[in-house]
NULO-643892 format. One line per field, with one value per residue (C-alpha): y, z, x. Coordinates in Angstrom, 1 decimal, padded with zeros to 4 digits. Layout:
c2 [Y  ...]
c3 [Z  ...]
c1 [X  ...]
END
This chain:
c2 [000.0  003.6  006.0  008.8  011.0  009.1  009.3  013.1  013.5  012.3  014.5  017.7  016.4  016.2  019.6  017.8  017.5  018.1  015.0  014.4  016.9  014.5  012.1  012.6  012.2  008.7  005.3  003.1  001.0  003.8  005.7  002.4  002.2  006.0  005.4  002.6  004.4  007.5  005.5  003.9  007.2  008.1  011.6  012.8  010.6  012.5  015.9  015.6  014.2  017.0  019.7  017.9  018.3  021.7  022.7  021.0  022.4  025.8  025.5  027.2  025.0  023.9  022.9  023.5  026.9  025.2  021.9  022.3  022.8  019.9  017.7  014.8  011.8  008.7  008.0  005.2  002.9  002.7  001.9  -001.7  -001.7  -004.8  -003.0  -003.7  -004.8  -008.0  -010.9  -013.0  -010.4  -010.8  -014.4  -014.3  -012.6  -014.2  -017.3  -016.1  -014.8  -018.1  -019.6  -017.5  -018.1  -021.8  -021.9  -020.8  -017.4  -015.1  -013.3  -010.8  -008.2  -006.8  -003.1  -003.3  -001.1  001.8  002.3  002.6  005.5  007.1  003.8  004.6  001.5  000.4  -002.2  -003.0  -002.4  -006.2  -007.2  -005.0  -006.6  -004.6  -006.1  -009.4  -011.6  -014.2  -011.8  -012.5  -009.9  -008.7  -010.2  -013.2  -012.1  -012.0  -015.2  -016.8  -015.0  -016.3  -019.8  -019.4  -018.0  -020.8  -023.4  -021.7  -021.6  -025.2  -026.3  -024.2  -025.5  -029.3  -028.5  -027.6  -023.9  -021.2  -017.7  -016.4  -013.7  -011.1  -008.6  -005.3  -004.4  -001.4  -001.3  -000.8  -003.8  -006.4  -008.3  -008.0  -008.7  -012.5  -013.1  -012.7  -015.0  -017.6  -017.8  -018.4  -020.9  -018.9  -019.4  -022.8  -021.3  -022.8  -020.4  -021.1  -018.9  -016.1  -013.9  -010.8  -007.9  -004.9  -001.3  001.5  004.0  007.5  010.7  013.2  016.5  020.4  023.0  024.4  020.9  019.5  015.8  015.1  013.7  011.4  010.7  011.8  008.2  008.1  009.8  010.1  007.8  006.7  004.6  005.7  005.6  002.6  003.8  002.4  -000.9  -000.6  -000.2  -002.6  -005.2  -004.6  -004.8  -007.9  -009.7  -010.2  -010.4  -013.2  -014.8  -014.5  -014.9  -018.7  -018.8  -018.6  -015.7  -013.5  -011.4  -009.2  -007.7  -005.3  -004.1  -001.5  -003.7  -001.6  -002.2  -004.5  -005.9  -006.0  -009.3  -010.5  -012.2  -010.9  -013.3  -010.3  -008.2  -010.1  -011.7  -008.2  -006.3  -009.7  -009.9  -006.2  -006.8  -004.2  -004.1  -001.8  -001.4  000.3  -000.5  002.4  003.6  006.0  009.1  009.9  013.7  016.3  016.8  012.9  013.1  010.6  010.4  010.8  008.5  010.4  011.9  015.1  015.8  012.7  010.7  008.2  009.5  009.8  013.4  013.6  015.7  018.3  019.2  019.5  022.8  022.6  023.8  021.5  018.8  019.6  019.7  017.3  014.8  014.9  012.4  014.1  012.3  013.8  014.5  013.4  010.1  007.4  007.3  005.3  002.9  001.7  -001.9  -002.3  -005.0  -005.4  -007.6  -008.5  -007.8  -004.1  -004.1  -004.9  -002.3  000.0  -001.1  -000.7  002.3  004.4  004.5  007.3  009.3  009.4  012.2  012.2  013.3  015.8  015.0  017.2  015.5  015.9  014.7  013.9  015.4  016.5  019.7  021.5  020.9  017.1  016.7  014.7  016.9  015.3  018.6  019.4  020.7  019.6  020.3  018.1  016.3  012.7  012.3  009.4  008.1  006.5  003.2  005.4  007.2  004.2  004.9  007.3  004.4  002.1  001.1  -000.3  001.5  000.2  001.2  -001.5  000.1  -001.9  -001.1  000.6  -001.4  -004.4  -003.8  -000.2  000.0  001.6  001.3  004.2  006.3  005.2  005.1  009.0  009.6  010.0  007.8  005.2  003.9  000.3  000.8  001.8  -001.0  -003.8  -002.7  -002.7  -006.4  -007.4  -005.7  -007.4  -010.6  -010.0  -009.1  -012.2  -014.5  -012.6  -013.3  -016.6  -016.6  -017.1  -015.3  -013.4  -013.4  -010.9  -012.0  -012.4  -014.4  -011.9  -011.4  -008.9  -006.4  -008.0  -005.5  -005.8  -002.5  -000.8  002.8  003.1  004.4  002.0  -001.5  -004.2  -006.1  -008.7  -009.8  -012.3  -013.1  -015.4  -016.9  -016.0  -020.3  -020.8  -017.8  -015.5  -013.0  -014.2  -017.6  -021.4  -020.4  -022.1  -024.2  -021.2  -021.1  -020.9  -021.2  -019.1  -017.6  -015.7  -012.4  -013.3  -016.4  -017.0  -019.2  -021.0  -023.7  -026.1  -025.2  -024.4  -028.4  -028.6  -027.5  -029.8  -031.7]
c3 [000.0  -000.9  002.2  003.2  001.2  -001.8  -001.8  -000.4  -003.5  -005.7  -004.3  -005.0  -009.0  -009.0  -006.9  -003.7  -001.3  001.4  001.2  004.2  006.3  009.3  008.5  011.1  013.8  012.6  014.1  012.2  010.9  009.7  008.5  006.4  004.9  003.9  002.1  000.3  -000.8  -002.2  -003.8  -006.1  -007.4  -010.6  -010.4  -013.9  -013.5  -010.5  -011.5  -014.3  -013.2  -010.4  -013.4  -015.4  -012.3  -011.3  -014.9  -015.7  -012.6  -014.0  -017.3  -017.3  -016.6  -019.3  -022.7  -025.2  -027.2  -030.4  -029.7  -031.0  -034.4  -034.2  -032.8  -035.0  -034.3  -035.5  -038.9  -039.1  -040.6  -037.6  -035.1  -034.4  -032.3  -030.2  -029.9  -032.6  -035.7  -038.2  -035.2  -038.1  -038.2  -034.2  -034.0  -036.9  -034.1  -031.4  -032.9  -034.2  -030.7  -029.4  -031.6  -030.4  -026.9  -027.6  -029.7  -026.4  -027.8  -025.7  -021.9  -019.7  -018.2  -015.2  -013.8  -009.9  -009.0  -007.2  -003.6  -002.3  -001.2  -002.8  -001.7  001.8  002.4  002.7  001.1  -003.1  -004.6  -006.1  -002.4  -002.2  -001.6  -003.2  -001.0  -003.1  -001.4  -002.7  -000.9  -003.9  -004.4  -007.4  -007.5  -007.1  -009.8  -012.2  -011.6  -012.3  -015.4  -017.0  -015.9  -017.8  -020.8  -021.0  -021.0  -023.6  -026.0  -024.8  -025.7  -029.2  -030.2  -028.7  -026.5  -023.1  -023.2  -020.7  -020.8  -018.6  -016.1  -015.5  -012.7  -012.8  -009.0  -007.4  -003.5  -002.2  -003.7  -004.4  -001.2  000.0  -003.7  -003.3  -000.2  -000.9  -003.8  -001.5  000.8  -001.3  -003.5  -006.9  -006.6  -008.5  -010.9  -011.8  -009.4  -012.7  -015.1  -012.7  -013.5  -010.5  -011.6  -010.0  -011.4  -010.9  -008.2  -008.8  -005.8  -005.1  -005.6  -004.8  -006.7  -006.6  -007.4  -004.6  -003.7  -000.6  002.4  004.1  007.4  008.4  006.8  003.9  000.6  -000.4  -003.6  -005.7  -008.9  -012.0  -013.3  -015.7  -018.1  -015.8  -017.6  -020.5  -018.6  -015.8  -018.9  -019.7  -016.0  -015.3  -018.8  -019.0  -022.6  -022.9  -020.7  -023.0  -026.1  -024.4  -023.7  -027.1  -026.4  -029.4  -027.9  -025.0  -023.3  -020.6  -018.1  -015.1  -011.5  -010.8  -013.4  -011.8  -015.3  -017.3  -019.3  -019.4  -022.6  -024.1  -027.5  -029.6  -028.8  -029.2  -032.5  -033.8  -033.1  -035.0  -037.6  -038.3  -038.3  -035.4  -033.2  -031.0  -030.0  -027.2  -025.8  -025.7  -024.2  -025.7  -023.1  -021.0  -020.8  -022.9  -019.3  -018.2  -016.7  -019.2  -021.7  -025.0  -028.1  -031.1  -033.6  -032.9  -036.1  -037.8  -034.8  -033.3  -029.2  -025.8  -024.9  -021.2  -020.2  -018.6  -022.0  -024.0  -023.7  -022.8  -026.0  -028.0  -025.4  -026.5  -029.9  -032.3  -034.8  -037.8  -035.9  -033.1  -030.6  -029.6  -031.9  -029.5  -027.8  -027.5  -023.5  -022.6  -020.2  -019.7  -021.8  -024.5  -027.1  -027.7  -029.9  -028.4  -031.4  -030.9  -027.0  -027.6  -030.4  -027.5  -024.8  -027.4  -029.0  -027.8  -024.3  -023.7  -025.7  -023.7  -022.0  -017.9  -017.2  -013.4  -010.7  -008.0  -004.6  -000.5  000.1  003.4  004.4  007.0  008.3  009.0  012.3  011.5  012.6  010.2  008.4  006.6  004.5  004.2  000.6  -002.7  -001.8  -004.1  -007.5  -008.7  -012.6  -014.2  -017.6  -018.9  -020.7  -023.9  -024.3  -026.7  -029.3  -031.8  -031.9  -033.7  -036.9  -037.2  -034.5  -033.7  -031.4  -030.5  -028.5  -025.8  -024.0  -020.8  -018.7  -019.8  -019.8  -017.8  -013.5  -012.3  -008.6  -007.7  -004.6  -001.1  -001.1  000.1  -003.5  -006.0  -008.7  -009.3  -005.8  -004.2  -004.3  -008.2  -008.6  -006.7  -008.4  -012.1  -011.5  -010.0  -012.6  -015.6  -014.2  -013.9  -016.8  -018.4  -016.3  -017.9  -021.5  -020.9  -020.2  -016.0  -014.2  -010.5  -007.9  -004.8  -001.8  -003.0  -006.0  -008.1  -011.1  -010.8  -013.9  -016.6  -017.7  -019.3  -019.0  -015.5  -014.1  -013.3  -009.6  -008.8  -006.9  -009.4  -008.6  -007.8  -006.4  -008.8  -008.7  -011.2  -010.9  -013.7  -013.5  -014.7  -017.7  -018.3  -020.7  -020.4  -022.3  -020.6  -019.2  -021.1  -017.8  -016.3  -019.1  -017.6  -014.7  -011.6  -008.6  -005.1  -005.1  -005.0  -006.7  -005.9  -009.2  -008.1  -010.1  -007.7  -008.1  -012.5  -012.5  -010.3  -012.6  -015.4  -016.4]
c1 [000.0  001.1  002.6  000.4  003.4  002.6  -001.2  -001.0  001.6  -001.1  -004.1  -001.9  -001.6  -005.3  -005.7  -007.9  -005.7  -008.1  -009.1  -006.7  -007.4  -008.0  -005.2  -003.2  -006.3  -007.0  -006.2  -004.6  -007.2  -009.2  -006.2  -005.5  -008.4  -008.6  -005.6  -006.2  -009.0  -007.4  -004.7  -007.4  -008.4  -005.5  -004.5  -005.5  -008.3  -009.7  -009.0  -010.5  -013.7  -013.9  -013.5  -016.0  -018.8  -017.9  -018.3  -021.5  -022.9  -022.1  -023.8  -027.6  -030.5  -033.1  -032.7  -030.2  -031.6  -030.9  -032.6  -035.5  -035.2  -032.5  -035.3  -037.1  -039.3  -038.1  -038.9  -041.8  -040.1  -037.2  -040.3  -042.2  -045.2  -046.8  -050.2  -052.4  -051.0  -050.9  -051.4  -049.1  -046.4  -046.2  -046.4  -043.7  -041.5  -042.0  -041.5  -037.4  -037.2  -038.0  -035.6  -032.9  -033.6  -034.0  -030.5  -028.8  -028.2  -030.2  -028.7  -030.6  -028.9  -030.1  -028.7  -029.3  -026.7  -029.0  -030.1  -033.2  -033.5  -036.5  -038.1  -037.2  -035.0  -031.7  -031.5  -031.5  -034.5  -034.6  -035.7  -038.3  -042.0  -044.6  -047.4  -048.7  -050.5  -047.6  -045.2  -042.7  -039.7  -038.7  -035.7  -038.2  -040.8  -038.2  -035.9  -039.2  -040.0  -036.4  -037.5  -040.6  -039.8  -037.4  -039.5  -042.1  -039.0  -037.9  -041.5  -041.6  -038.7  -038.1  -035.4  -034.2  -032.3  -030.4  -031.0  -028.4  -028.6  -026.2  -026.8  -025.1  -024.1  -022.6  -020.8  -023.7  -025.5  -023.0  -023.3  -026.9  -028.2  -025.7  -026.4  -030.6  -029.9  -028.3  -030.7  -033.1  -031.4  -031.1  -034.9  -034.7  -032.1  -028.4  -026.1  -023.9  -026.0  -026.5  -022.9  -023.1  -021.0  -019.7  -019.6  -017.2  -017.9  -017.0  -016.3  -019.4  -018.1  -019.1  -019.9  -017.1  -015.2  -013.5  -015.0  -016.6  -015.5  -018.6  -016.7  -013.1  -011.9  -013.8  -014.8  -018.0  -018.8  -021.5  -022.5  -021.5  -024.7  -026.2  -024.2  -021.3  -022.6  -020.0  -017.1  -018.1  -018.5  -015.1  -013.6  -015.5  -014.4  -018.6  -018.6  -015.5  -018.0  -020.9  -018.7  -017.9  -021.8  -022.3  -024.9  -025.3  -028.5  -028.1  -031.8  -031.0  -033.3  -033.6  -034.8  -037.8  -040.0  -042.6  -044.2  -040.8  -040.6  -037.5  -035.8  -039.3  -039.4  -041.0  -039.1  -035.7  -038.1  -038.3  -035.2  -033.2  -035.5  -034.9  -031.6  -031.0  -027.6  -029.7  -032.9  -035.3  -039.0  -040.7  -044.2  -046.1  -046.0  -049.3  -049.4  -046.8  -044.5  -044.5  -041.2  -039.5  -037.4  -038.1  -036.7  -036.1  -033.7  -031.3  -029.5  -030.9  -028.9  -031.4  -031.0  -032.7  -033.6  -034.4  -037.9  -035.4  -034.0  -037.0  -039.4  -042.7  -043.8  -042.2  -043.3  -046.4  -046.7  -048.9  -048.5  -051.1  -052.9  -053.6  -051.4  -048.2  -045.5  -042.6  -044.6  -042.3  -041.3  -038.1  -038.4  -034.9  -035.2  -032.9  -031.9  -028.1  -025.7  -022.8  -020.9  -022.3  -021.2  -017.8  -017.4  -019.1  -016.7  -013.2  -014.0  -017.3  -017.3  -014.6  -017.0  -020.3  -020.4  -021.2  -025.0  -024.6  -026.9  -027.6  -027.9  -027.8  -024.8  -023.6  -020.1  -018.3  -017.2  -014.2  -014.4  -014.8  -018.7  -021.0  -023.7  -026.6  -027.3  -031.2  -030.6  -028.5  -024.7  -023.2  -022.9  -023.2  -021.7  -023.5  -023.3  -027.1  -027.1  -029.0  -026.3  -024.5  -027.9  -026.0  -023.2  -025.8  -025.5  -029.4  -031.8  -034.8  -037.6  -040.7  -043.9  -045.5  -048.6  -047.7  -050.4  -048.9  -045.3  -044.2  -044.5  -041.8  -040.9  -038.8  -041.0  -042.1  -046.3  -046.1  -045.8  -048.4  -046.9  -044.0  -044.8  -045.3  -048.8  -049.4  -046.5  -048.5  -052.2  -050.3  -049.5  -052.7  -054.6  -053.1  -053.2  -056.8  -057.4  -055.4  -058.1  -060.9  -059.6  -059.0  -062.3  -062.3  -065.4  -064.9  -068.3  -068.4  -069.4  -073.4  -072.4  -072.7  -070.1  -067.8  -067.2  -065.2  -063.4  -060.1  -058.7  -058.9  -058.0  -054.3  -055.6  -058.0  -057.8  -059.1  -062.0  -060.8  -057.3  -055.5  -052.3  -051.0  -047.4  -044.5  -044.1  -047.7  -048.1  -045.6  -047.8  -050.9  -051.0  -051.5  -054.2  -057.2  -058.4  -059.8  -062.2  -066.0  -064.9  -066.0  -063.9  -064.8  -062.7  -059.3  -057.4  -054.1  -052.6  -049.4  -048.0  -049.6  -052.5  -052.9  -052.2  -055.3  -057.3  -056.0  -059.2]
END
């Protein structure tokens, strides 16, 4: 390990040498450890990054003034939809992306590296129960979705098949994210074909650009964002890995979205079919200032715009049809070739440019006592996994229905939206609605039926409580037995009992 000389020779290079203003205060141990973690922070490296912050933070707010007449939607013929449509075109898909998945050639890639804290815990987000009457996790809801969808393609194709499952962690969600898996055996999945990576961590910094010091012994860090992804690919050797896997296909996903369908077949269907080394799911967007993302084209560049950047009036402006003109919301799920990911990782990454995020940071003061600040003091750079989309060579963009595909989980219930309650009534709803088209009836306590209605208010309870299991329909097909038949208020369909009601 480096002498405190060496590592306070290094702070001068990168201009932050208070970073060991309480050095000479510490025990050993602590002392040791505050070292070790400055020496792990390159010089150059550092300053720059502090330069970077202080910089962005000193840029005006709002959208770029030129942005607007640099703005385009995508061109129709870049964009697939699974709403509507030729039902032979779809089953078309599906059926290649079935294929792929069945030829081994298909991965997930899950980024898990955020904390909770919006959700109010401290633990990863992936271990979060959203109140189901099966108490299931997420982490839990989609395990079983990969175990699923891998026996639909086994059965469409006459074979048994992996889709691997590579989970993005940071520092902060490494070991609680493994040891959760542990305990509960993989849930049922080969510990073999679930890869758990680690991304880089990066300093907080001020305003002004100096990084932060959390306690006397340690500097304040944080994720680099999810577009940490492609350099954590390349520090982890994940795509030797799938490169001996044989997986050509890479779906990547954010944890909190409660409906997300992993290794979705028409999706991976479409985006191969189209030949696409890229490719996004996309929403259409509710209201003009739905804080989301938009996917479009700036300077005929397919790109994500954030809602921050764009002005409300062109947020609001129409297409011909009446809808809006810039509709398609980005919901973090993306289609990658490997191929594309290693050209990414080799050549493009250097070039994405750090997104700043203003946060309450805690630090602490001069006089060494810990401050949990009641405002934004600080900045967290992060990179966006979107930000690879001008790289690609074939772009592609597929809208799904939001009701069926988009719940994010990102607030504690004190919010209005994006919280464990909309989350939880998202996944009940659709699953009652897939027992109403498969033709199952719900009484109230009178015996009466309850509505059969297939599309329900994003704010209100369903009518009835129905859970079905990811092991017994993973979007809404095998379940023909509930045909005609009749239920009291809630069903609960496990695996258990679906083969109970096998005639």
């Amino acid at each position: 390990m480096a002498s405190e000389r060496d590592v306070r020779a290094r702070l001068q290079r990168a201009g932050q040498e208070h970073l060991l203003r309480f050095c000479a205060e510490l025990a050993p141990g602590p002392r040791a450890a505050l070292l070790a973690q400055l020496e792990a922070l390159e010089p150059e490296a550092l300053r720059e990054h502090c330069r970077r912050a202080a910089d962005a933070c000193a840029r005006p707010p709002g959208p770029p003034p030129d942005l607007a007449a640099r703005l385009r939607p995508l061109p129709p013929e870049r964009v697939g939809s699974a709403i509507g449509g030729d039902p032979e075109t779809r089953r078309g898909g599906e059926a290649a992306g079935f294929r792929q998945i069945a030829l081994n050639k298909v991965a997930v890639l899950l980024l898990a590296g955020g904390q909770g804290t919006r959700l109010g815990v401290a633990y990863p987000k992936g271990m979060y129960q959203v109140g189901l009457p099966s108490q299931k996790t997420l982490y839990q809801l989609q395990a079983e979705r990969i175990r699923r969808v891998e026996q639909l393609a086994g059965e469409h194709c006459g074979t048994r098949c992996t889709v691997p499952w590579y989970i993005m962690t940071s520092e902060f969600t490494l070991g609680p994210t493994a040891r959760f898996f542990k305990e509960h055996d993989f849930f049922h999945l080969d510990p073999h074909n679930v890869v758990m990576f680690e991304q880089r961590m990066l300093p907080a910094v001020t305003f002004d650009g100096k990084a932060i010091l959390e306690q006397k012994d340690k500097v304040a860090m944080a994720p680099d964002g999810n577009g940490g992804l492609y350099c954590a690919l390349e520090d982890n050797q994940i795509l030797e890995d799938m490169e001996r896997r044989g997986v050509e296909f890479v779906h990547v996903y954010c944890v909190d979205n409660i409906l997300v369908r992993l290794a979705d077949p028409v999706f991976i269907g479409f985006c191969v079919l189209r030949g696409a080394d890229c490719g996004a799911k996309v929403v259409e967007k509710a209201y003009p200032e739905e804080p989301v993302g938009v996917v479009c084209q700036v300077d005929g560049v397919p790109q994500v715009v954030e809602y921050s950047e764009i002005s409300p009036e062109t947020a609001r402006l129409r297409a011909p049809g009446g809808g809006l003109l810039y509709n398609a919301g980005n919901i973090c799920n993306h289609f990658f070739t490997r191929d594309f990911l290693q050209v990414v990782t080799r050549e493009f990454e250097p070039l994405l440019k750090p997104h700043v995020a203003v946060k309450k940071v805690p630090y602490v003061d001069e006089e060494g006592n810990p401050v949990k600040p009641l405002e934004p003091n600080g900045i967290k750079m992060e990179k966006f996994v979107f930000d690879v989309l001008p790289f690609a060579r074939n772009f592609v963009a597929f809208q799904v229905s939001r009701e069926e595909e988009f719940s994010p989980l990102k607030n504690a219930d004190s919010a209005d939206r994006d919280n464990p309650s909309t989350a939880r009534r998202a996944l009940l709803a659709q699953h009652y609605r897939w027992a109403l088209q498969a033709g199952a009836h719900f009484l109230d306590a009178h015996g009466a039926r309850l509505p059969e209605r297939h599309s329900l208010p994003g704010s209100g309870e369903p009518p009835a409580v129905c859970e079905i299991s990811p092991l017994v329909s993973y979007s809404g097909e095998g379940l023909e037995d509930l045909q005609g038949r009749e239920f009291g208020s809630s069903l609960i369909l496990d695996e258990n009992q679906a083969r109970a009601l096998q005639p």
